[in-house]
N, C-alpha and C positions, 0 to 999 in steps of 0.2 A: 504494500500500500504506500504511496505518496503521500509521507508526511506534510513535504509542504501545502499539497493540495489540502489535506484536511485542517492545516492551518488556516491556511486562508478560507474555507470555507466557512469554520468551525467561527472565524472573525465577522465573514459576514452576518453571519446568522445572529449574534451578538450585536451586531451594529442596527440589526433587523428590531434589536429590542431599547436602542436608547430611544432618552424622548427629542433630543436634537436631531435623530434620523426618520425616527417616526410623525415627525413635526415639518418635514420638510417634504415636499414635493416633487423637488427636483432630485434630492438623494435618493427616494422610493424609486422614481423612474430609473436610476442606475440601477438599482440593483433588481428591482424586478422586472420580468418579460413584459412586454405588450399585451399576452396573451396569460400572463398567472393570473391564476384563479386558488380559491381556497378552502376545503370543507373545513371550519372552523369546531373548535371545540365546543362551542357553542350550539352547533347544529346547524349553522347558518351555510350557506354557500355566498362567498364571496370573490368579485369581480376586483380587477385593478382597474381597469376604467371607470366602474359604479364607487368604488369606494374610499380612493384618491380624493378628497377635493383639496382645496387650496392652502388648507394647514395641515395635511396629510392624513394620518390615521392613527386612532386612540392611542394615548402611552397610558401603558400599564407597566409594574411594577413584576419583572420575572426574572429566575435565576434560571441559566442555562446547565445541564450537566449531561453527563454516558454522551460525549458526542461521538457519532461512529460515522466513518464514510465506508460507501460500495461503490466503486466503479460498473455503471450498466453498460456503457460504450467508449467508445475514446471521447465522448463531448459529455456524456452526461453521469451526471452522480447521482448517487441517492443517498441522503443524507439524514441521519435519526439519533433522536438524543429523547430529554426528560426537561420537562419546564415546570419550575414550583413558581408559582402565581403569588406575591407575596399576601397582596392584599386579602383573596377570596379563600390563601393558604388553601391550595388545589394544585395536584399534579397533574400532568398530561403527558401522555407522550407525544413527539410530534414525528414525523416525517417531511424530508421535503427534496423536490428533484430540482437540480441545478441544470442548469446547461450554458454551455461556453457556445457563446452568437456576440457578436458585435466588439470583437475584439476583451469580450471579458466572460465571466462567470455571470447569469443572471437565472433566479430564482422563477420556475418556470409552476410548479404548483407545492402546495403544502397542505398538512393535514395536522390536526391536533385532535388528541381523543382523551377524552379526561378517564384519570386512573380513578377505583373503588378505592 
């Protein structure tokens, strides 16, 4: 496995949870695809075009951990770890597939499933 690769994934994913990334618009569109989408832990199914607006997307308070990467192809990952939610103190697992388009890594879908 490519350490580095799962560094830097393992960062964006991280970056994916500040509130100065999650706050901004133009950072989200770095890092996510045109086409990510998300079944959230919530139940909801969510859009990057419907759920982007202009101060980006809710900050929440979570700690990242177990980050594991899989390589599916030469472009894309699949990436899964454990998120404790501080405020609602709620685990989830999440999943999420990366793929390398536009000269970088961008988050192409993601999945959060809340643990018993």
């Amino acid at each position: 496995m490519n350490q580095d690769l799962k560094a830097l994934l393992q960062n964006q994913e991280e970056q994916l949870l500040r509130p100065e990334i999650r706050t901004s618009k133009e950072a989200l569109n770095q890092l996510l695809a045109v086409d990510f989408f998300e079944f959230g832990s919530s139940g909801r199914v969510l859009y990057r075009g419907e759920e982007i607006d202009e101060t980006g997307i809710g900050v929440v308070d979570m700690q990242l951990s177990d980050f594991e990467i899989k390589p599916l192809a030469a472009d894309v990952v699949l990436a899964t770890y454990r998120i404790f939610n501080v405020e609602q103190k709620q685990s989830s697992l999440r999943s999420s597939i990366w793929k390398f388009q536009n000269n970088r890594w961008q988050l192409v879908f993601h999945q959060g499933t809340k643990t018993i």
